[in-house]
Every structure is written in C-alpha cells, then in structure tokens.
C-alpha positions in Angstrom: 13.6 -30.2 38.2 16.0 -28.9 35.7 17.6 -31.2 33.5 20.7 -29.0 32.5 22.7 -27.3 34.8 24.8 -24.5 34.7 28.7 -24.3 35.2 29.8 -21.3 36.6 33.3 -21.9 37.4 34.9 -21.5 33.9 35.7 -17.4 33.3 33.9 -16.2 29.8 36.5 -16.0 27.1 37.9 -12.6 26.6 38.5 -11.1 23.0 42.1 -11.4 21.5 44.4 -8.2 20.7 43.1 -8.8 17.2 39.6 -8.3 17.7 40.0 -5.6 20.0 42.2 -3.4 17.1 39.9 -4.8 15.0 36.9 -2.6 16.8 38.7 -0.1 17.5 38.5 1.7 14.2 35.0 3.2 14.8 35.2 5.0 11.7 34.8 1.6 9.5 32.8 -0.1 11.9 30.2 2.2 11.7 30.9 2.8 8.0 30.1 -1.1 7.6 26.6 -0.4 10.4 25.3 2.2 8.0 26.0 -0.4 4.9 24.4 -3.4 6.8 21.3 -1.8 8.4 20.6 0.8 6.8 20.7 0.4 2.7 20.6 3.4 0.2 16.8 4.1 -0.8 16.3 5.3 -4.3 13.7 8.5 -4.4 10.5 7.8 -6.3 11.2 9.5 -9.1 14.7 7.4 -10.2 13.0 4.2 -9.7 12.1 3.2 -12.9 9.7 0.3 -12.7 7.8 2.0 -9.8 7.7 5.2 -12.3 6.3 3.4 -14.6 3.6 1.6 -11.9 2.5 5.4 -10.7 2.0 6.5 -14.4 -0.1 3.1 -15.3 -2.0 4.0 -12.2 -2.3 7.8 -13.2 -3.2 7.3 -16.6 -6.1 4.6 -14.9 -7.6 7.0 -13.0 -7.4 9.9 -15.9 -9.4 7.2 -17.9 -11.5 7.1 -15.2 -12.6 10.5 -14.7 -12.9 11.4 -18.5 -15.5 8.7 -19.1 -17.8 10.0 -16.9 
C-alpha cells in the first residue's frame, strides 16, 4: 500500500506576466546559459601555473634523456 497519495484536483500554478516577459528576452537568457554552463577556458599557453607545470615536466624529461 502507498502511504501518500496524490491530489489531482488542484490545477498546476501557471507563471505570472512577470515571468513570462521575463523569458521572453531569449537574447539574455541564453547570454546568462552560455555564462552558467559553459565557462570561458583559457588556452594552454595563457595559463600560467599550468605553463610553468609543462616546462617543470619538460625540463624532467630533458634531464632524463641527457643522462643516459
């Protein structure tokens, strides 16, 4: 048995004028999307702690390869 149930008499609330001009604008909606889910990603290159992690690394493996 179920122990809650389900009243399906009341009508789902429906958004007020507000909201709905609020949407509307799809140009900053999506503007704030693109801000939200997808963030900016800095290339390699103007990253500077992960720079300097790929030349610690490179310098490694140069060390490396001239001792042997």
């Amino acid at each position: 048995m179920r122990k809650f149930q389900r009243i399906s008499n009341e009508k789902s609330p429906e958004p007020t004028k507000e909201q709905l001009v609020r949407y509307k604008d799809f140009a900053s909606l999506s503007h704030k999307y693109e801000r939200l889910a997808k963030r900016p990603k800095r290339p390699l290159y103007k990253d500077p702690k992960l720079f300097l992690l790929l030349l610690i690394i490179g310098l490694m493996f140069l060390l490396v390869f001239l001792e042997s």
